[in-house]
C-alpha positions as CSV (number, residue, x, y, z in Angstrom):
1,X,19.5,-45.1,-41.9
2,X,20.5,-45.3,-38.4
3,X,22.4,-48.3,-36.6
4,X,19.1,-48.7,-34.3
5,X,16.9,-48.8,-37.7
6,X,19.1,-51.5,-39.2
7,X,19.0,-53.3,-36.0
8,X,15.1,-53.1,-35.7
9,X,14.6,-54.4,-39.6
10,X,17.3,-57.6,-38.7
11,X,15.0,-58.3,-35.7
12,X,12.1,-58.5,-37.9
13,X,14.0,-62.7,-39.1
14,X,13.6,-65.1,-37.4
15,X,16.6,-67.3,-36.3
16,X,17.2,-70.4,-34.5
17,X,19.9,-69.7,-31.4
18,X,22.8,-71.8,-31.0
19,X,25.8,-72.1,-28.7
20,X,29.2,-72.1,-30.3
21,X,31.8,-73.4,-28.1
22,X,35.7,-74.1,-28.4
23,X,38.6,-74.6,-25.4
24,X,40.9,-71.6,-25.4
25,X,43.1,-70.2,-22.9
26,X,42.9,-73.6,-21.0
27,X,39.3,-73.7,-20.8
28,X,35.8,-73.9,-22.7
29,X,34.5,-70.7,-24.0
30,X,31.2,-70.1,-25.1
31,X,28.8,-67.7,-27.0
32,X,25.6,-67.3,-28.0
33,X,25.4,-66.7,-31.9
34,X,22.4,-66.4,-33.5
35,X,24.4,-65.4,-36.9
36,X,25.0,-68.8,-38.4
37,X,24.1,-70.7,-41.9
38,X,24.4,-73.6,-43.7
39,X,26.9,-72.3,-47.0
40,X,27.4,-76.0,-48.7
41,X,26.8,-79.1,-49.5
42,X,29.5,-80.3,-50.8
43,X,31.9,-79.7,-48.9
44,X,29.8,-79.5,-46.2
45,X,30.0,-76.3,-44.9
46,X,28.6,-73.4,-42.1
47,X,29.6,-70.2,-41.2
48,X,29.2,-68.3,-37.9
49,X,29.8,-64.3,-37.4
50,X,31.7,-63.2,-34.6
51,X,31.2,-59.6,-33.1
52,X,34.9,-57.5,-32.7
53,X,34.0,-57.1,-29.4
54,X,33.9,-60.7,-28.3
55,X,36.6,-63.3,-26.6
56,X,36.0,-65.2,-29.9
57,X,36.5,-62.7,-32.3
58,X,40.0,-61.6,-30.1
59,X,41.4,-65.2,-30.2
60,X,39.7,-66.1,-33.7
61,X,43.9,-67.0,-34.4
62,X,43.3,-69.6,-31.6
63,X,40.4,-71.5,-32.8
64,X,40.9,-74.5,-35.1
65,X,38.2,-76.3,-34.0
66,X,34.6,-75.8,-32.4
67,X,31.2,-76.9,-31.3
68,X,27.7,-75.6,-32.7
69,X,24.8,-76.5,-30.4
70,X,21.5,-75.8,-31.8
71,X,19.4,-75.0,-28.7
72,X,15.8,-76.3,-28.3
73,X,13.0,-74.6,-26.7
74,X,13.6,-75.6,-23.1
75,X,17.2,-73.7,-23.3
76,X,16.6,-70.6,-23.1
77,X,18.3,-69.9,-20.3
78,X,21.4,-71.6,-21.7
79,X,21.2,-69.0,-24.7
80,X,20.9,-66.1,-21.8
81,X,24.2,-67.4,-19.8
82,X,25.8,-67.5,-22.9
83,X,24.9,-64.3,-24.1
84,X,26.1,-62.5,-20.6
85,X,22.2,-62.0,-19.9
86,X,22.7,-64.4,-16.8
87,X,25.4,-64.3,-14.6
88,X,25.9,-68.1,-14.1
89,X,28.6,-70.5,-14.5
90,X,27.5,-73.2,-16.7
91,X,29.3,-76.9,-17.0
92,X,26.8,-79.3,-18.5
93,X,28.8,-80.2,-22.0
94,X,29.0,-83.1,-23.5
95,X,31.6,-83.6,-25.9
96,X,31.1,-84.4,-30.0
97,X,34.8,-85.6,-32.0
98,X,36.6,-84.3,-29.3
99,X,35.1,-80.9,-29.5
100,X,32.5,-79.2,-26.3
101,X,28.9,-79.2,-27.6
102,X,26.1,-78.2,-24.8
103,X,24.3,-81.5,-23.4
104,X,20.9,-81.9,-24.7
105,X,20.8,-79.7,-27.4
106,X,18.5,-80.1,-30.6
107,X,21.6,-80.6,-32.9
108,X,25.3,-80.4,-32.7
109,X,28.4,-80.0,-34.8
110,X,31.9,-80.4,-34.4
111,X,33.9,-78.1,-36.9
112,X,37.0,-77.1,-38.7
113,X,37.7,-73.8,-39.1
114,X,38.8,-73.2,-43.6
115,X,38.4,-69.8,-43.7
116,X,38.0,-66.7,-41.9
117,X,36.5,-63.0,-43.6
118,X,36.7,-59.6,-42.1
119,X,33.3,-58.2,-43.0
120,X,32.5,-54.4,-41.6
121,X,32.5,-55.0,-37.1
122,X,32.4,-58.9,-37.6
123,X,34.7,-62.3,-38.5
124,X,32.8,-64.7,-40.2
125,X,34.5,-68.6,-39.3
126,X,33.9,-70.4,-42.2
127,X,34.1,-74.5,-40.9
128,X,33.8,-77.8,-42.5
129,X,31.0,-80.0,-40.5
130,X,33.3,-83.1,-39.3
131,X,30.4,-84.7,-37.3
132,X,26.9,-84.2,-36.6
133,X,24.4,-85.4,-33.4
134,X,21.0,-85.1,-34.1
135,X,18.2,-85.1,-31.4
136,X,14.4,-84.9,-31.2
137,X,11.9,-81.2,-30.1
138,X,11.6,-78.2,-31.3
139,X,14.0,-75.2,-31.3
140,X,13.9,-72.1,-29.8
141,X,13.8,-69.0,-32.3
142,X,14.8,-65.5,-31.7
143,X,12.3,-62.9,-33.4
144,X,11.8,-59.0,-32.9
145,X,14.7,-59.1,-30.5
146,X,12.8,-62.0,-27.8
147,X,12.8,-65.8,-27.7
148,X,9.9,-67.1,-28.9
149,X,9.0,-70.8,-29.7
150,X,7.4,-72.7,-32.4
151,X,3.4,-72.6,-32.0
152,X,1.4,-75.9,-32.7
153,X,-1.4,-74.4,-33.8
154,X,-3.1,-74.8,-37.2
């Protein structure tokens, strides 16, 4: 199978979009990830997957700590900056245990970094949960490779 094909079949799930944001270098740093998970309970656990070719993934040894916004519907352009699709500077965070979370999200975490996995052209952070802010609306979901939102119809 080609990398296209496998690309095409991963578009066909449907995943929520969240920011992940940390202060390296002096400064907040952001991404888009679309590649996170719950992993446990107990202790209470996520994981996010960072691409080789990132700022993230090149100063993974720099990150302790970071943010997980979980974007509603009215942020897709938020997703897009973050994701390099905009060229705009954005600078509406908030903060969450000391850590840069994006204002108005649907959820936010603040994290600890346990572990980290090589795994094929990706890190995975694996990060304790250390404090959670949870909101009100509806998220926005990425499926077949556009944003899409949550219909109300039934």
């Amino acid at each position: 199978m080609s990398k296209q094909e496998f690309r095409k079949a991963m578009s066909k799930f449907a995943t929520g979009i969240t920011v992940v944001t940390t202060e390296f270098d002096n400064e907040v740093q952001g991404m888009t990830v679309n590649a996170f998970m719950s992993v446990s309970l107990d202790p209470q656990l996520i994981t996010i997957s960072l691409d080789h070719k990132t700022s993230f993934y090149q100063n993974a040894d720099k990150i302790k700590r970071f943010g997980v916004s979980i974007l509603r519907e009215e942020q897709k352009e938020v997703s897009m900056i973050f994701a390099k699709q905009v060229d705009k500077k954005y600078d509406d965070y908030n903060t969450l245990d000391g850590i840069p979370v994006i204002n108005d999200s649907l959820t936010t975490l603040a994290c600890s970094v346990v572990n980290t996995v090589e795994a094929g052209d990706h890190m995975l952070l694996i990060a304790e949960v250390d404090k959670i802010k949870l909101a009100e609306g509806n998220p926005i979901i990425y499926y077949n490779s556009g944003y899409e939102k949550i219909s109300e119809e039934q």
